[in-house]
C-alpha positions in Angstrom: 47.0 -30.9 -29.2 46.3 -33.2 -32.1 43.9 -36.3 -30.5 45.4 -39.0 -32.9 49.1 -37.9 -32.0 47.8 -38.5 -28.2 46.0 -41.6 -28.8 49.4 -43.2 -30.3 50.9 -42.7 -27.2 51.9 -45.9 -25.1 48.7 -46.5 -22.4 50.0 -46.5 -18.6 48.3 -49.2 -17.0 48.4 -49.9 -12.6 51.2 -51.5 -11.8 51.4 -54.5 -9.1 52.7 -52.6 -6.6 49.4 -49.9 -7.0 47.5 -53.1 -7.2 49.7 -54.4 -3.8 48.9 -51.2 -1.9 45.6 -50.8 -3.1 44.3 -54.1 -1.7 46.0 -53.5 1.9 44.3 -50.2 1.9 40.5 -51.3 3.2 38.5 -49.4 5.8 39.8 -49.3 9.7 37.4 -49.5 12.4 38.6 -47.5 15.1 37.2 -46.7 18.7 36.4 -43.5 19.9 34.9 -41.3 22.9 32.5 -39.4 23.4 33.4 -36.2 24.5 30.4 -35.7 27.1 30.8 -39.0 29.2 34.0 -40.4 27.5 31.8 -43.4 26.5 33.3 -45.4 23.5 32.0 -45.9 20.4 33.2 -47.5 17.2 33.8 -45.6 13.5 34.8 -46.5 10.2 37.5 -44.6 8.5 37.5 -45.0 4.9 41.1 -46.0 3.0 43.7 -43.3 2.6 44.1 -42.9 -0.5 40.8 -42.3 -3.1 42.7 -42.2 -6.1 46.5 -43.7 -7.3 48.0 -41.4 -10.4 50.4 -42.9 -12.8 52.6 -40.0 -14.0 55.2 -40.4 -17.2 56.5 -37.9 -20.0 55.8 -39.3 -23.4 57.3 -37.5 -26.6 56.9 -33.6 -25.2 53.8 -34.3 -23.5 52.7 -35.6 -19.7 50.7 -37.6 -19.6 48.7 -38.7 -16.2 47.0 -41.7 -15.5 44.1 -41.6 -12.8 43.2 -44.7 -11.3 40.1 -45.3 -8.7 41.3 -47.4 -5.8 38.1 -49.7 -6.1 39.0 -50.2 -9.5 42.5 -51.6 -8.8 41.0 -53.6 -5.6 39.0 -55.3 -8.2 42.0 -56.1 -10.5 41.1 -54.0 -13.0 44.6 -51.9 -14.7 43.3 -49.6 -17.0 42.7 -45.6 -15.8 39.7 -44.4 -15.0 41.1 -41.1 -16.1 44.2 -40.1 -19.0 45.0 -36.3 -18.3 47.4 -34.9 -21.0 49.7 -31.6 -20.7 51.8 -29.6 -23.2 53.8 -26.9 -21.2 55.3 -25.6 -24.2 51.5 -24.5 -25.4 49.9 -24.0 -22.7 47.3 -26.4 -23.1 45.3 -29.9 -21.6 42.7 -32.2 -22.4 41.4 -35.1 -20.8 39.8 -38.6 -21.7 38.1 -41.2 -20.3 35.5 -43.9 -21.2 31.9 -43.6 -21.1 30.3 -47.5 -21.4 33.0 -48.0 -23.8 33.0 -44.7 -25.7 36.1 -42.9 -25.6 35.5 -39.1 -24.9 37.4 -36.0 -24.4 36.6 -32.9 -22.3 38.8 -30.2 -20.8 37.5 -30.1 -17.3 39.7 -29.6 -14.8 40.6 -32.0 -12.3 39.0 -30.9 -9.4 35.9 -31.1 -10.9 36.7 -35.0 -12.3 33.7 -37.0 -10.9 35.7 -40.3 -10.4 34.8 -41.4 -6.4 34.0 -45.2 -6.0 34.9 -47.1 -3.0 33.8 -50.1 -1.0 32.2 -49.8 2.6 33.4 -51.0 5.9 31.3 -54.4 4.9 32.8 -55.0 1.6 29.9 -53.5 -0.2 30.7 -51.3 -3.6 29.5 -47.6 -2.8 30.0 -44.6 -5.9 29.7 -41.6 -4.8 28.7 -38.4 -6.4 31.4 -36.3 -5.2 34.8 -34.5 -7.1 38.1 -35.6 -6.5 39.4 -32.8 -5.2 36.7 -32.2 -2.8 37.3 -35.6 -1.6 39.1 -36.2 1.9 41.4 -39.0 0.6 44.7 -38.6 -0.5 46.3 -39.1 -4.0 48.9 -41.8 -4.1 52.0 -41.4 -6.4 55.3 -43.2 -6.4 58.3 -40.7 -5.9 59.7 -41.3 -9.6 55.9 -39.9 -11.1 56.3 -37.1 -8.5 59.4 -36.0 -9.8 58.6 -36.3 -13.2 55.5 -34.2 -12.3 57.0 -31.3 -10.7 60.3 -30.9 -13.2 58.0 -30.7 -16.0 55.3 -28.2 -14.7 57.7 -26.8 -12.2 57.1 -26.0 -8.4 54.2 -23.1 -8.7 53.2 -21.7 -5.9 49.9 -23.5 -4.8 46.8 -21.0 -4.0 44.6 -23.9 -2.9 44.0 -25.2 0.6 46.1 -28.3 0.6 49.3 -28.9 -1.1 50.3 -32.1 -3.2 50.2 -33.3 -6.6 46.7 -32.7 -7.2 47.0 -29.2 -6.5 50.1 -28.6 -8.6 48.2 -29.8 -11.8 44.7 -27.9 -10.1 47.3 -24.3 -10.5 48.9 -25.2 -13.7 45.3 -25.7 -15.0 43.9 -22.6 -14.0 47.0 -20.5 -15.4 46.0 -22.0 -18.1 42.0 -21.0 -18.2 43.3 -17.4 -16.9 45.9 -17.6 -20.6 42.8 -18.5 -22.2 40.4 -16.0 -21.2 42.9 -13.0 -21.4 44.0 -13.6 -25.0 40.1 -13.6 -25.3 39.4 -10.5 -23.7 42.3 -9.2 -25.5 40.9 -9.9 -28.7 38.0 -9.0 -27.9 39.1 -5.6 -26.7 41.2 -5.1 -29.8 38.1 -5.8 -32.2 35.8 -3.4 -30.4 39.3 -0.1 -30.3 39.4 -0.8 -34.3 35.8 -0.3 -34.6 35.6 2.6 -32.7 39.2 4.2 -34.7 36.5 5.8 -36.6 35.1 8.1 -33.7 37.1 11.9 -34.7 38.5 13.8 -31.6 35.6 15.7 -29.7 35.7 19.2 -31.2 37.9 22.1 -30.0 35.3 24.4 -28.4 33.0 21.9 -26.4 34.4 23.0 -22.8 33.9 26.2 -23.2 29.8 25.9 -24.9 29.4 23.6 -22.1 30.0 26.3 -19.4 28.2 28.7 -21.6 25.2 26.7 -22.7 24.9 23.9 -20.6 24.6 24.6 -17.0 22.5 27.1 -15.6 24.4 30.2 -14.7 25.5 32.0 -11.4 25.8 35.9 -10.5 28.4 35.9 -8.1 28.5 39.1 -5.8 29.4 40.2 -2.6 27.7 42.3 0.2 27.8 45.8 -0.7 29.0 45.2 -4.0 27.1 47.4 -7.2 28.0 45.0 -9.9 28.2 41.2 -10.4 29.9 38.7 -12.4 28.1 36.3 -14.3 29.5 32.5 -14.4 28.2 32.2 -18.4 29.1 35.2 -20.3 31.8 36.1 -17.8 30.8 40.0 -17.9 30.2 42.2 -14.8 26.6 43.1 -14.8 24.7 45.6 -12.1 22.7 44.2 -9.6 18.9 44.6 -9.1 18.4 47.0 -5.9 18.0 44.2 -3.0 20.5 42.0 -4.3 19.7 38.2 -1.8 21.2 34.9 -2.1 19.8 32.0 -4.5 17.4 34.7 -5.9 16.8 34.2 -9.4 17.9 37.1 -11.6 18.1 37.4 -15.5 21.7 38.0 -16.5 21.2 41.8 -18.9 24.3 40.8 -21.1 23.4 37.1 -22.1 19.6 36.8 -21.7 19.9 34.1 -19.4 17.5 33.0 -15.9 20.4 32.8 -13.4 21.2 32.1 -9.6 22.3 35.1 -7.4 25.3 33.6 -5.1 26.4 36.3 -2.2 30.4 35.0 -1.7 30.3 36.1 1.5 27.7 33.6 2.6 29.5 30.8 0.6 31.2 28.4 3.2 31.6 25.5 0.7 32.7 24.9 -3.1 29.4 24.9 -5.0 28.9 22.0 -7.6 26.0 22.1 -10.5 23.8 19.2 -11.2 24.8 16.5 -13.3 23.7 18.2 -16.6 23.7 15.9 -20.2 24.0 17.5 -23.6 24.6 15.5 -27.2 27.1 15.8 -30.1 27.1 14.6 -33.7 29.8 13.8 -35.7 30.2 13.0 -39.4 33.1 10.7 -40.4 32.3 10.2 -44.0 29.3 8.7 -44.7 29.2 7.3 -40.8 27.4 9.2 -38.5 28.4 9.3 -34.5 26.1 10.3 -32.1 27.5 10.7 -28.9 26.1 11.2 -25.4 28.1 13.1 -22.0 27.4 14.3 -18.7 29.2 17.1 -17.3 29.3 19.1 -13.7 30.7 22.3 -13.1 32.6 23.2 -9.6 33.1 26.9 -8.2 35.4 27.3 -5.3 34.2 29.1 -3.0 37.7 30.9 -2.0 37.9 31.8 -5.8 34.6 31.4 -7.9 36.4 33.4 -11.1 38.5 29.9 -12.2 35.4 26.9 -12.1 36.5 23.2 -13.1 33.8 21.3 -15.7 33.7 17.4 -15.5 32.9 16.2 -18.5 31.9 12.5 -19.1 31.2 10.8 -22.2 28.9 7.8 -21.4 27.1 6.2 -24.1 27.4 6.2 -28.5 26.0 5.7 -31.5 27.1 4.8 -34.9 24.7 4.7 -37.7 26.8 3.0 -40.8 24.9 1.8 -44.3 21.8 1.7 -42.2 22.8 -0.4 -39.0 23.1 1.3 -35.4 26.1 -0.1 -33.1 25.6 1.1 -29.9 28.2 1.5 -27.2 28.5 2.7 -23.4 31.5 3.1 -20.9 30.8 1.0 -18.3 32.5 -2.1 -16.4 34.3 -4.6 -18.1 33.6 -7.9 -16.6 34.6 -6.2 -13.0 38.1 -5.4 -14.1 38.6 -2.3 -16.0 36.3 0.5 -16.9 36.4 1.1 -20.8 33.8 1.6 -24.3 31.8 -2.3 -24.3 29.3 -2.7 -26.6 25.6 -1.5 -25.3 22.7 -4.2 -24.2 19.8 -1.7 -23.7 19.3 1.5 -24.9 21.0 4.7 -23.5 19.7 7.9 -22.6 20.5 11.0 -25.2 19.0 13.8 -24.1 19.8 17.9 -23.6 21.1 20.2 -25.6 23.2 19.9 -28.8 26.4 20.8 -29.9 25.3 23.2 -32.3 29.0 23.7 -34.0 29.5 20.9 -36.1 29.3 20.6 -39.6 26.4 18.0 -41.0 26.5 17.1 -44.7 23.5 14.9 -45.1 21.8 14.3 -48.3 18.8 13.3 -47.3 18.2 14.6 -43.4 16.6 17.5 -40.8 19.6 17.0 -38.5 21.8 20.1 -39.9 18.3 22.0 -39.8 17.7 20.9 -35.8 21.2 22.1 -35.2 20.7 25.5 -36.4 17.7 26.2 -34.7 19.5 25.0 -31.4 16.6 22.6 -30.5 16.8 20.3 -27.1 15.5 17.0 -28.5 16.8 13.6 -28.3 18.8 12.8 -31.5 18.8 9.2 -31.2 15.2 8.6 -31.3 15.1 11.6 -34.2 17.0 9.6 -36.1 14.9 6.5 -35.6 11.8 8.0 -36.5 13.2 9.7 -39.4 14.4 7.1 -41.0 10.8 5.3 -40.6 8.8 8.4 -40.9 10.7 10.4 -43.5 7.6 13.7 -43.2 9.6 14.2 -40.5 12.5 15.8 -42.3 10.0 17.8 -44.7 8.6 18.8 -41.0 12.4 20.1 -40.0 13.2 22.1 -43.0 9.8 24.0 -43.1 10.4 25.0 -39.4 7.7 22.9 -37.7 9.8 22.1 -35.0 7.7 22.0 -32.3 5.9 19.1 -33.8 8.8 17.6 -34.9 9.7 17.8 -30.7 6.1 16.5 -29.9 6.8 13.4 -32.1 10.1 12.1 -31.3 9.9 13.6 -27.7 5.9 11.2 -27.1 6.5 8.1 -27.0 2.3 7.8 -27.1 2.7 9.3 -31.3 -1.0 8.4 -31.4 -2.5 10.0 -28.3 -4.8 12.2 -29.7 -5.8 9.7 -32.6 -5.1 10.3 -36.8 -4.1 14.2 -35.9 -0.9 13.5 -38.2 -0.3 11.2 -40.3 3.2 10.3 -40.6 3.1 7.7 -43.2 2.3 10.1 -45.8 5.0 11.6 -48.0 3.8 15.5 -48.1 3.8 18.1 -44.9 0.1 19.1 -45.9 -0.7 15.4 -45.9 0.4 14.4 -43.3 -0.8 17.5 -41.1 -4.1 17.6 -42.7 -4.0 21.0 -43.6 -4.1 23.4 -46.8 -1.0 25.6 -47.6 -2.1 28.7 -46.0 -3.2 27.0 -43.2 0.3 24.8 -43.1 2.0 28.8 -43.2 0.2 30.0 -40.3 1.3 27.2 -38.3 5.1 27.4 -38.9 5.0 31.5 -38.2 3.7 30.6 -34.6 5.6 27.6 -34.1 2.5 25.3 -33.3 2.5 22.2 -31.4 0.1 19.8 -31.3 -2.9 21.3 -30.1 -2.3 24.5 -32.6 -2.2 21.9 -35.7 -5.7 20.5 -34.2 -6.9 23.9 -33.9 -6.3 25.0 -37.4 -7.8 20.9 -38.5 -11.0 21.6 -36.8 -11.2 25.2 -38.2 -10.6 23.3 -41.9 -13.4 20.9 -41.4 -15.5 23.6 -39.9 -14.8 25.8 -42.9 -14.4 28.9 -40.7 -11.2 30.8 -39.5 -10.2 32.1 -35.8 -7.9 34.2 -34.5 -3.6 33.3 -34.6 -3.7 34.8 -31.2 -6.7 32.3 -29.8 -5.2 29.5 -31.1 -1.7 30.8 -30.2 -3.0 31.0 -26.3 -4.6 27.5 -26.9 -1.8 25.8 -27.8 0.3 27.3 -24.9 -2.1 25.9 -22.5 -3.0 22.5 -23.7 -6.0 23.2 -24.8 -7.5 21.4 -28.0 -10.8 21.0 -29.9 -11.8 18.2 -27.6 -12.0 20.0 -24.8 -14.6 21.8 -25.8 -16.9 19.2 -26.5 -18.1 18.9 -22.7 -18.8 22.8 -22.8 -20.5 23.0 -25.9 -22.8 19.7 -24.4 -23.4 21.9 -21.4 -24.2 25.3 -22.6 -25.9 23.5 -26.3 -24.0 26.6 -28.4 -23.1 25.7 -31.7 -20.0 23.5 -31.9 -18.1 26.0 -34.2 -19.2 29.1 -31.1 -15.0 29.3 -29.4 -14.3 32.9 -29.8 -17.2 34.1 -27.6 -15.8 31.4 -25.1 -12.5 32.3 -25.6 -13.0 35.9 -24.7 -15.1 35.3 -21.4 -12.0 33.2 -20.6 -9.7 36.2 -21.2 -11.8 38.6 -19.7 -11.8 35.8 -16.5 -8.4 35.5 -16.6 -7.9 39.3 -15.8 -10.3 39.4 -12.5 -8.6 36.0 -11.1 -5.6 36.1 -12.4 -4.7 33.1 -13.4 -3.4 30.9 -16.2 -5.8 30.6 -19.3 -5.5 26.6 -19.1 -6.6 26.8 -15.1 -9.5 28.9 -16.4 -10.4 27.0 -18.5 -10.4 24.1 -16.5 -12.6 25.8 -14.2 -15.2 27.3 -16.4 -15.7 23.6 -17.4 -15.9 22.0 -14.0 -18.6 25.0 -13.2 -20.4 23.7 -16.3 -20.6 20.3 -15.2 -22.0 21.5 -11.5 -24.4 23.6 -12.6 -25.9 20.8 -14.9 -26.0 18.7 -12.0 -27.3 20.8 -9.6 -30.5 21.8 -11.9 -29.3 25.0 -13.0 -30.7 26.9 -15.8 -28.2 26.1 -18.2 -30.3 28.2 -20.9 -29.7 31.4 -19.2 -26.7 33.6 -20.0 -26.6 34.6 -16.4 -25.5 30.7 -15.6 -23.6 30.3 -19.5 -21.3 33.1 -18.6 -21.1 34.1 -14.6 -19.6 37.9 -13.9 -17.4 35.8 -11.3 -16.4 32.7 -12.6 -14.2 32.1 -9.3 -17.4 33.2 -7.2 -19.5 30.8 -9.0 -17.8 27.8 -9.2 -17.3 28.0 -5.5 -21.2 28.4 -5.1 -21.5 25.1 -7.1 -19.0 22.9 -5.5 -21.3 24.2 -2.1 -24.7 23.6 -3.6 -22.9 20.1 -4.7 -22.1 19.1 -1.5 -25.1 19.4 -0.1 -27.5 17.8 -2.6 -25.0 15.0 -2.4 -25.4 14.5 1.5 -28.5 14.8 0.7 -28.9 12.3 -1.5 -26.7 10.2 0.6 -28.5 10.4 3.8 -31.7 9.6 1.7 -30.2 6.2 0.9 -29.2 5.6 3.8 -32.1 6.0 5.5 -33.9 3.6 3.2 -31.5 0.9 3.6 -31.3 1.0 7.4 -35.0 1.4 9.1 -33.8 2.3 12.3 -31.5 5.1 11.3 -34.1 8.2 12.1 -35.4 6.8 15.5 -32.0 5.6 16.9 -30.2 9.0 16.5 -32.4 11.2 18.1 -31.7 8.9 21.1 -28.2 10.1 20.8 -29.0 13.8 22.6 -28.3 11.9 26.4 -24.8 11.7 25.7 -24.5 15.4 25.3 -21.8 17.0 27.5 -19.9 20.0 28.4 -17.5 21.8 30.3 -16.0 24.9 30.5 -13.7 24.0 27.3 -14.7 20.7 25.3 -18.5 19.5 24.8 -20.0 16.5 23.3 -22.4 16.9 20.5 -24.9 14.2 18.9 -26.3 14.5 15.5 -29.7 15.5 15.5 -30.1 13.3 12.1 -28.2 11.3 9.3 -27.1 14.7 7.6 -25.5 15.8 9.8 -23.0 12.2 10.7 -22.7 12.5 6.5 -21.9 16.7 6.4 -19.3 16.0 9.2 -18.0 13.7 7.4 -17.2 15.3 4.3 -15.9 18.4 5.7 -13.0 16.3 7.9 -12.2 14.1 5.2 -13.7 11.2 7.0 -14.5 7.3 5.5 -17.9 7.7 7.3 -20.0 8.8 4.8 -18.5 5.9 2.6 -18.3 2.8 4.4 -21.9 1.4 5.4 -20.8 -0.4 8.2 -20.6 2.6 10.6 -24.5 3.2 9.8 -25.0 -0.7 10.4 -23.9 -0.1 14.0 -25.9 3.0 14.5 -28.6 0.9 13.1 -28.5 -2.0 15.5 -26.7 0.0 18.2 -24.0 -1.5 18.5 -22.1 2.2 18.2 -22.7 5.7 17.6 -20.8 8.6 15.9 -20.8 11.8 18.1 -18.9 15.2 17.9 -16.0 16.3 20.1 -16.0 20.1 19.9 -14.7 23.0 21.7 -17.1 25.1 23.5 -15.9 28.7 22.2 -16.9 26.8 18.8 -19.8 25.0 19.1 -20.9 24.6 15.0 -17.3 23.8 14.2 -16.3 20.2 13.4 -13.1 19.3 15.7 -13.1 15.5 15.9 -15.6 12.6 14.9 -15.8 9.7 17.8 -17.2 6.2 17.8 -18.9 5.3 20.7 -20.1 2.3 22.7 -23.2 2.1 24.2 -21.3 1.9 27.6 -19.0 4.8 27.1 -16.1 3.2 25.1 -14.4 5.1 22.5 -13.0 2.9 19.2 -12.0 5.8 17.1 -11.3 9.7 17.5 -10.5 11.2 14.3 -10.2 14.4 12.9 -9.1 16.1 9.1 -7.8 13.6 6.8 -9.2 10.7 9.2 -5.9 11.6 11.3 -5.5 12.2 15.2 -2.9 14.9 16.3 -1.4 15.8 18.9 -4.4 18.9 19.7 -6.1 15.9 21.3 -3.9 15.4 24.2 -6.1 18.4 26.0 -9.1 17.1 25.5 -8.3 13.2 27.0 -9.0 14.1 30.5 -12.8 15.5 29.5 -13.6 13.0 27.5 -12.6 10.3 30.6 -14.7 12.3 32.9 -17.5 12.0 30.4 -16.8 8.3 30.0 -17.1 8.7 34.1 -20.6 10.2 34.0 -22.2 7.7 31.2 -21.2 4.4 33.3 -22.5 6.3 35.9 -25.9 6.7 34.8 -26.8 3.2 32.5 -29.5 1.4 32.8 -30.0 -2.5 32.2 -30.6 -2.0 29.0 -27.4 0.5 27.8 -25.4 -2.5 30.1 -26.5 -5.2 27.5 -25.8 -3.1 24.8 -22.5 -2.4 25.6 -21.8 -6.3 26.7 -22.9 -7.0 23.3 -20.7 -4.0 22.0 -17.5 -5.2 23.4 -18.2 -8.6 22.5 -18.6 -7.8 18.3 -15.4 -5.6 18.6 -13.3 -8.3 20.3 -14.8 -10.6 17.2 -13.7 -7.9 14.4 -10.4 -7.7 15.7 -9.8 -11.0 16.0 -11.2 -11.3 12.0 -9.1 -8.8 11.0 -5.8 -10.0 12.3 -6.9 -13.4 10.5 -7.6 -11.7 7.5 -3.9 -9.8 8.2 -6.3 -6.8 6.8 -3.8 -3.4 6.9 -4.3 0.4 6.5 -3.7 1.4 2.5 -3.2 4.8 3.0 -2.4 8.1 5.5 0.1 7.8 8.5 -0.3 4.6 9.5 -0.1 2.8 6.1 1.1 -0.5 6.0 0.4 -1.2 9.2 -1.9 -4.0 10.8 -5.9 -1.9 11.1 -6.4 -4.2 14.2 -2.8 -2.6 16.1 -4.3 0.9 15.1 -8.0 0.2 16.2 -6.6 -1.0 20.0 -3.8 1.4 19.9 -7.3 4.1 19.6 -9.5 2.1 21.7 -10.4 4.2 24.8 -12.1 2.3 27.6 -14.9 4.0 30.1 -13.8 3.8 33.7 
């Protein structure tokens, strides 16, 4: 609708009979009653109608007047509101006056603030309310009515009330709904032709995708010789004790795969949700495109499985822009391809069957060698770090994975450069060097390997470095060991043999020896060993003597611990030898006092106790406000059971054993340790009774601190929850 066509049409103004009625039509005060004593009361009911609408068709269009009924009570003609239709396109606008400046808007009517009205006193009141939410009516003579419904026709009303108001409220909304599907529609249409490009997914996929993708099955059945395997579909013989969800390498395709007796099967068996990538060339656009897939065996007839395959997220890379794209919900109506707001995930294995014709690119390269690396983020660092394709077509694919798959690309510092142009460059390496390391596949820690030897000017084994870079292990991991034993820096074969002639006697992983062959190091330096002595360099039994070190470390820590304490609390080493007269036993439990601070400290670090680190339980000890005893069993006298906190009067705050826990072992022991509560009331003495007032006093003060401090446990069973409600719910009281 052109705004000067509508402007030139005539203006409909109130006429005296809406000026008449609206006059009449004032507030009625009307008496009510209560509905609790039937009292009476007076209330003010506002005039019926809010509004009066002026309705005419004018030269195709209709066009509405909307006049406030304050407005015509104060003589005043012109509309508040001018509301013009075309049926024939679909289409409104509105205007109205601002302090004298016309505007237009297309808001719908219901959401017209136009409310003004005068109180029950005559007073002017504007409201800031909606016209439709109002509780008025709409006046409208029957002529404007009629006019009203023969041009927009009698629609079915969806709204709460019926009248005119709601008539135009419905033909307005069919029209937003017009609106926004013809924009959806286009927009729909825009994103199909750009994605006309994307070629049909290639002929084979299904079948690689059972073969490649998922991990494989052996089905079998009891007593059977041979089995069938669910990826290369051949009948294969089965190992001699043939047992259900074994793993079991398939002797036909190679493959690590999952023994399934059929017999035992009582329910179809599904796969995980597996992803795998494809690329596609469409000229000189590249599509990178990303599925799911799940694979279902019945388990009546596992011969005849059903893949799922899902295509959820793409890429197209055209003149050097990415347009990304996912199948997901479409404004909650329809599931289709919608342009991507974050980034998606491509990851698993590659379609290795298509044909790439790239002039500049490692992608057809990745394809042959069947690597498992996300392509999207290949392609990203390619085209910012273009070594990387130099690094493809030489073979270095396992750096080429360790770049694009480590988001950190600068963990271990400068070790590659990939600004520079050249492989040797940007590896830091010579030719021969740059040889060795594509014949063993290298990854990071092999390139570092074969750096360190060129700055060292020396040369070490393939095989050394080969079991180094299979177990994480780099040049700056030996820097600790070479600190510790002061060898040469350049000294790692005589290292790495020990290593291989510990990894026989324990058995173990290289990379866990080596881990423990430095963590011995570090002991024995601490603990004042010899480290000059090839005895202590290189123990017969590393295993042996590491243990020995984490012993001797424990104890010259509690000892050092129990020497602090001491000095920080004075009365430490006379209060605890006080402890001996709550010694007790029976038949089954006894109760055991430390003899001095080493032992509340050793006790503590074997259970796993806070004791040892938190100084209040010493500060107690020291002013005896509590003690820490030992609940053990009598067959066992020297080992640690539980740990208690006691009052001087015989209450118990805590009982805790391993991993500062309490179990249910301790149920036993509850009737001792009341009958030992018995015997210490029993035999106090005026002082022990003012200790323990004093006791029970503090701990009725810490709790109440705590819950005011809302102070809760971080960490073990009880974490999250209040420390005060699991001190009392612990709390023991003497009889």
């Amino acid at each position: 609708m052109k705004k000067e066509t509508l402007r030139k049409l005539r203006t409909l103004r109130a006429t005296p009979a809406m000026i008449n009625r609206a006059q009449q039509d004032k507030p009625v005060c009307v008496i009510k009653k209560h509905w609790w004593d039937h009292s009476e009361y007076e209330q003010w009911q506002e005039a019926k109608y809010a509004y009066y609408l002026r309705v005419q068709c004018l030269e195709g269009f209709l066009k509405i007047a909307v006049f406030t009924t304050y407005s015509l009570q104060r003589g005043v003609i012109e509309p508040s509101f001018e509301i013009f239709i075309n049926h024939h396109g679909d289409e409104y606008i509105t205007r109205y006056w601002d302090n004298g400046i016309e505007k237009w808007t297309d808001t719908m009517i219901r959401n017209l603030n136009i409310i003004e009205a005068v109180d029950h006193n005559g007073r002017h009141t504007s409201q800031s309310s909606y016209l439709y939410a109002c509780e008025q009516e709409a006046w409208i003579n029957p002529e404007g009515k009629k006019t009203l419904h023969s041009y927009l026709g009698k629609e079915k009303s969806t709204y709460r009330r019926s009248g005119v108001i709601e008539l135009i409220m419905q033909y307005q909304e069919n029209c937003k709904r017009l609106k926004r599907r013809q924009a959806e529609e286009r927009e729909c249409a825009r994103w199909d032709n750009a994605l006309k490009i994307v070629p049909d997914e290639p002929k084979g996929l299904q079948n690689w995708v059972r073969r490649k993708v998922f991990k494989p099955f052996i089905f079998y059945k009891t007593g059977d010789f041979y089995g069938r395997c669910s990826a290369c579909e051949n009948e294969i013989p089965l190992p001699v004790k043939p047992r259900h969800n074994l793993e079991y390498k398939c002797p036909h395709c190679k493959r690590l795969s999952i023994m399934q007796n059929t017999n035992i099967m009582s329910k179809n068996l599904w796969t995980g949700n597996e992803q795998f990538q494809v690329i596609q060339q469409a000229g000189d656009v590249l599509i990178l495109r990303a599925y799911e897939a799940r694979e279902v065996f019945k388990y009546k007839n596992t011969t005849k499985p059903k893949i799922y395959i899902k295509e959820y997220a793409r890429k197209i890379y055209t003149n050097g822009t990415v347009n990304d794209w996912r199948y997901g919900d479409y404004k909650n109506k329809t599931t289709r391809w919608i342009p991507a707001t974050y980034d998606m995930l491509f990851d698993g294995y590659i379609y290795p069957k298509t044909h790439i014709t790239l002039q500049r690119s490692g992608i057809p390269m990745i394809l042959k060698k069947h690597m498992q690396i996300p392509l999207d983020d290949y392609i990203k660092y390619e085209n910012e770090y273009p070594v990387l394709e130099s690094f493809a077509k030489i073979g270095l694919f396992a750096i080429v994975v360790w770049v694009v798959n480590n988001n950190q690309r600068y963990r271990y510092g400068s070790a590659i450069d990939l600004n520079s142009r050249s492989a040797t460059e940007a590896l830091k390496i010579d030719k021969a060097r740059l040889k060795r390391l594509v014949s063993m596949d290298g990854w990071i820690h092999a390139l570092m390997w074969l750096q360190y030897e060129k700055n060292a000017n020396t040369q070490y084994s393939d095989e050394m470095i080969r079991d180094f870079d299979d177990n994480n292990i780099n040049p700056r991991d030996f820097v600790d060991i070479w600190a510790f034993i002061k060898w040469k820096q350049h000294s790692v074969t005589p290292i790495y043999n020990y290593l291989k002639k510990q990894q026989k006697i324990c058995g173990r992983k290289l990379g866990d020896v080596f881990a423990m062959y430095r963590d011995y190091l570090g002991m024995a330096e601490q603990n004042k060993c010899r480290m000059d002595l090839e005895q202590v360099q290189k123990p017969k039994d590393l295993k042996a003597a590491h243990d020995h070190q984490i012993k001797l470390s424990k104890q010259e820590e509690i000892s050092r611990q129990a020497k602090e304490l001491k000095k920080k609390y004075k009365n430490l080493e006379k209060n605890i030898p006080c402890l001996s007269k709550y010694e007790y036993k029976d038949s089954k439990f006894m109760i055991v006092a430390p003899k001095r601070v080493e032992d509340i400290v050793a006790e503590s670090h074997i259970l796993g106790l806070c004791i040892h680190t938190c100084d209040f339980y010493f500060e107690r000890i020291n002013t005896k406000e509590s003690f820490i005893l030992f609940l053990r069993k009598t067959d066992h006298p020297d080992n640690p059971w539980y740990t208690l906190e006691v009052e001087p009067g015989g209450n118990i705050r805590q009982k805790r054993t391993t991993g500062d826990n309490q179990e249910s072992d301790l149920d036993v022991a509850i009737p001792f340790l009341k009958k030992w509560q018995s015997r210490i009331v029993k035999t106090m003495n005026d002082q022990d009774k003012e200790l323990a007032a004093e006791a029970d006093r503090k701990r009725r003060k810490n709790y109440k601190d705590i819950r005011i401090n809302n102070k809760r446990v971080w960490h073990g069973r009880h974490q999250g929850e209040l420390l005060a409600d699991v001190l009392e719910a612990d709390f023991m009281a003497a009889i």
